[in-house]
N, C-alpha and C positions, 0 to 999 in steps of 0.2 A: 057704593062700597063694592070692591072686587070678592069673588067669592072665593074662600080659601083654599087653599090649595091643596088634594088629597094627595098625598108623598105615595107611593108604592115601593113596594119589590123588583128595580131591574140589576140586573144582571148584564155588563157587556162593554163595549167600548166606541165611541163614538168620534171621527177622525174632523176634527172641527177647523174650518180656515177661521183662524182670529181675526177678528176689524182690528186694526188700527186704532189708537186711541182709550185702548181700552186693556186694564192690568185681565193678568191669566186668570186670578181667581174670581173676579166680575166677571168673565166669560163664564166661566165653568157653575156659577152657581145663575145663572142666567140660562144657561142650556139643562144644568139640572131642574130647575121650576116647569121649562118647556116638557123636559120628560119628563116630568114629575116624579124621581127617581128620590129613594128618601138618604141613599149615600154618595158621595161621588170624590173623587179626583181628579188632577190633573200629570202627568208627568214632565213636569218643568216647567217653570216659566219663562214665555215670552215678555221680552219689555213691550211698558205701552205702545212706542211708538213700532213694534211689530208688527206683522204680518203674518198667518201661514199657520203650517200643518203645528196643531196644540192636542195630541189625543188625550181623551178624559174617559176616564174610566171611573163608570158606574155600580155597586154592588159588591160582588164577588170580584172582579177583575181590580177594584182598587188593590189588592192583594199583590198585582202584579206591577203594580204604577213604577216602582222600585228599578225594578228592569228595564222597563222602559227608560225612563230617566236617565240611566244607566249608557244607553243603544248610542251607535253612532248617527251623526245627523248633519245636513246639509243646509245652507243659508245662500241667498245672492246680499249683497249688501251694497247699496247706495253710500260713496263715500264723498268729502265735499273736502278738499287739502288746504293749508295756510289757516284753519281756525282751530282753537281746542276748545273746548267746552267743558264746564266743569260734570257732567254727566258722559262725558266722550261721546253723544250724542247729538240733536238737534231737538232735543229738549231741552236742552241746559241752557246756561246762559256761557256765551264767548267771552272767554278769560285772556285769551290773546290772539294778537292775528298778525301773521308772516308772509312777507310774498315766496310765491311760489315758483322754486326753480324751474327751467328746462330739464324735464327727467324723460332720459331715454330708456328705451323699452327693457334695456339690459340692467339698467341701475334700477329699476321697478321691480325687477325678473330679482336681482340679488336683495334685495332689500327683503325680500317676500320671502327668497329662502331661507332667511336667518328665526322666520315666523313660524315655519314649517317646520315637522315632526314631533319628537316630544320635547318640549320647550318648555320652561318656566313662566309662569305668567300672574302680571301683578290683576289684579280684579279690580274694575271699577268704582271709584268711591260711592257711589250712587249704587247699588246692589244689595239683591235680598242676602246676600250673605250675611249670617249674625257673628256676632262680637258682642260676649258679654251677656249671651239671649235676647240680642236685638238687633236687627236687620240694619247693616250701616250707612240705608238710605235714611234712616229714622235719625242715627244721629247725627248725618249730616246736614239733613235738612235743621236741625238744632243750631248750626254752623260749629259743631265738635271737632275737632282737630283728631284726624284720620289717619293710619297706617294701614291702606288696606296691603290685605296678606297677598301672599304669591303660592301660586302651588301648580303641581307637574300635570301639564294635559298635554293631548298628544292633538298634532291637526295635520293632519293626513296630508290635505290637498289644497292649495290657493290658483284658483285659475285668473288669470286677467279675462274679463268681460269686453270691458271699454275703456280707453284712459284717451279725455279729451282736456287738455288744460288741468284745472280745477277740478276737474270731476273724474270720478273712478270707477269702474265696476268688478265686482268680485265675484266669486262663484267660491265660498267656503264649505269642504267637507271635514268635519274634526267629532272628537268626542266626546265625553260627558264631561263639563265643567269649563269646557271654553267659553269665553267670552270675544265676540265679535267684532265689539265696541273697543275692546282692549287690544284686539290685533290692528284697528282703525289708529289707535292713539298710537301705539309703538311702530305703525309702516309711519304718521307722520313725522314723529321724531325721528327713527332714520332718514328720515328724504330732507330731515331738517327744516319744516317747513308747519308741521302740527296736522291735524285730519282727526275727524270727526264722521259717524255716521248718520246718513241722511233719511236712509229708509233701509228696511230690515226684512228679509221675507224667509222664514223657513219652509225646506222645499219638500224635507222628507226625513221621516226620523224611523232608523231600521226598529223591526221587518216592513215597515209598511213604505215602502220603496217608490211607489208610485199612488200616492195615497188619491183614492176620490173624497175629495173634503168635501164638507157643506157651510156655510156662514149662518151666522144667527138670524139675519135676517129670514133666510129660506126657511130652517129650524122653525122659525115664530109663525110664516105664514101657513104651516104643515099643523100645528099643534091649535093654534088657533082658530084655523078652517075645521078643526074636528076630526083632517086624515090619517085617524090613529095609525094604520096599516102604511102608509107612506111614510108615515114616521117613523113607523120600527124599523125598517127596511136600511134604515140610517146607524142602526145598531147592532154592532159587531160581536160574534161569541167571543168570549176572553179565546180559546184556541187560534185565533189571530193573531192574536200579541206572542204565539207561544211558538211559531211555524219557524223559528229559527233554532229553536232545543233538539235534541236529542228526544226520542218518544220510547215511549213502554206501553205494551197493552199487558192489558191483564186479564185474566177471566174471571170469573163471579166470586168465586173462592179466593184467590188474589187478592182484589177487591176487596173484598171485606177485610180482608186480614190489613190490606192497606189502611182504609179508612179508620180502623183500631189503632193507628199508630205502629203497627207492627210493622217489622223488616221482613223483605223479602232476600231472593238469592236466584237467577240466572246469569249462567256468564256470558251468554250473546248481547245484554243488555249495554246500551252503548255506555262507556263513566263519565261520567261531570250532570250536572244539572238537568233533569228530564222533565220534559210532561207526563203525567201517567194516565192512560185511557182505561177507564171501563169496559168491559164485553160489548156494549151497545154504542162505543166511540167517545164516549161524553168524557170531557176531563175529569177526572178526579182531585188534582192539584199537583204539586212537583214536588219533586223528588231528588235525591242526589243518588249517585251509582257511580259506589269506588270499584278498583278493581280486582276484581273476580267477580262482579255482577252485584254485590249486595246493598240493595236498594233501602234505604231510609227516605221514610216520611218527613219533606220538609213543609209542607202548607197545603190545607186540605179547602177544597173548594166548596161550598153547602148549595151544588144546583139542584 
């Protein structure tokens, strides 16, 4: 019998490459046991058949998961043209299959750009997205008859990778709420042909721009070996997640008066949504700061 698990007190965020194969929140409570962290989050999910940067946030920092989830983010995506799949993936099963035209570099080039900026976009039937307080892969897997919704995301940037035949490579920069899978189905309808994605890797989801990830498997060999201190080392302060805000320090007195829920007032303070620092640097939590400086507490941090 394994021995049970003592949960602790952590605080922080930890930048995890997903395996493949495996949903977001089987990671995240899989890498919480390793830290044995007694709260934790993720800030979006990846599908199973993913790859790549999944930050989870442990403790006090799940406070900020929100934000995250929020942040713009980057994908390459493996595309395979002429099949659809009822997942718009290569988990699905193939629902139909087209030959695949001669597409020159220009008709790929335009077909892309109609994918590009802020676009409407239908979501795929297979997604956590709920309808009715339930996830519409739950009722599809039911075989329920589906209207998934469409809603306004914005994607920045589609670069061609590679395009040999049947096969495709992408480099997608977009925001919170795009679907990858859904840009795969709609370039195959335009090219008239169908397309589906083959593999999935997220590269980077702001602030963390060039992220050092770690896999579970390294995770398990670190916590397992007993290298408590290698392990922490893998554990980010929430002020990481925060290096793209606007900042406030405060002094002792400040401080307090912060942490009471009280409002402050400087008008050098930057407006919109802040980090607020303690005397001694440490977060306190954030803040909003309208204009003339006057600072309201919006979430208080307990380090």
């Amino acid at each position: 019998m394994r021995p049970r698990i003592q949960f602790r007190r952590l605080d922080g965020i930890v930048l995890l490459d997903k395996p493949a194969g495996m949903s977001s929140n089987t990671a995240l409570q899989v890498a919480r046991r390793l830290f044995r962290a007694e709260k934790g989050g993720h800030t979006g999910s990846l599908d199973p058949l993913a790859t790549g940067l999944l930050p989870l946030c442990f403790g006090e920092a799940t406070k900020i998961a929100g934000l995250l989830l929020g942040s713009a983010k980057a994908y390459d995506a493996e595309i395979v043209l002429g099949q659809t799949t009822d997942t718009d993936d290569a988990d699905g099963v193939v629902l139909r299959e087209r030959p695949v035209p001669a597409i020159s570099r220009q008709a790929l080039e335009a077909a892309l750009a109609t994918l590009t900026g802020y676009i409407r976009q239908r979501a795929p039937i297979y997604s956590a997205l709920k309808q009715g307080g339930e996830p519409l892969y739950v009722k599809a897997r039911r075989g329920e008859a589906i209207e998934a919704p469409e809603r306004d995301v914005h994607v920045q940037a589609i670069e061609v990778l590679a395009h040999e035949g049947e096969r495709l490579s992408l480099r997608v920069t977009c925001g919170s709420g795009t679907y990858i899978r859904s840009i795969a189905r709609d370039l195959g309808e335009l090219l008239g042909c169908g397309a589906h994605i083959t593999a999935l890797r997220r590269l980077w989801v702001q602030p963390f721009l060039s992220p050092k990830m770690i896999g579970l498997d390294a995770l398990r060999a670190l916590a397992e070996g007993g290298d408590e201190a290698a392990l922490m080392q893998w554990l980010l302060p929430i002020e990481q997640g925060l290096v793209d805000f606007g900042r406030v320090d405060l002094d002792g007195g400040q401080a307090t008066r912060f942490c009471l829920g009280q409002r402050l007032r400087n008008p050098v303070w930057p407006v919109g949504l802040v980090a607020v620092h303690g005397a001694d640097g440490v977060v306190l939590g954030l803040g909003q700061v309208e204009e003339g400086g006057r600072l309201s507490p919006q979430r208080r941090f307990n380090l």
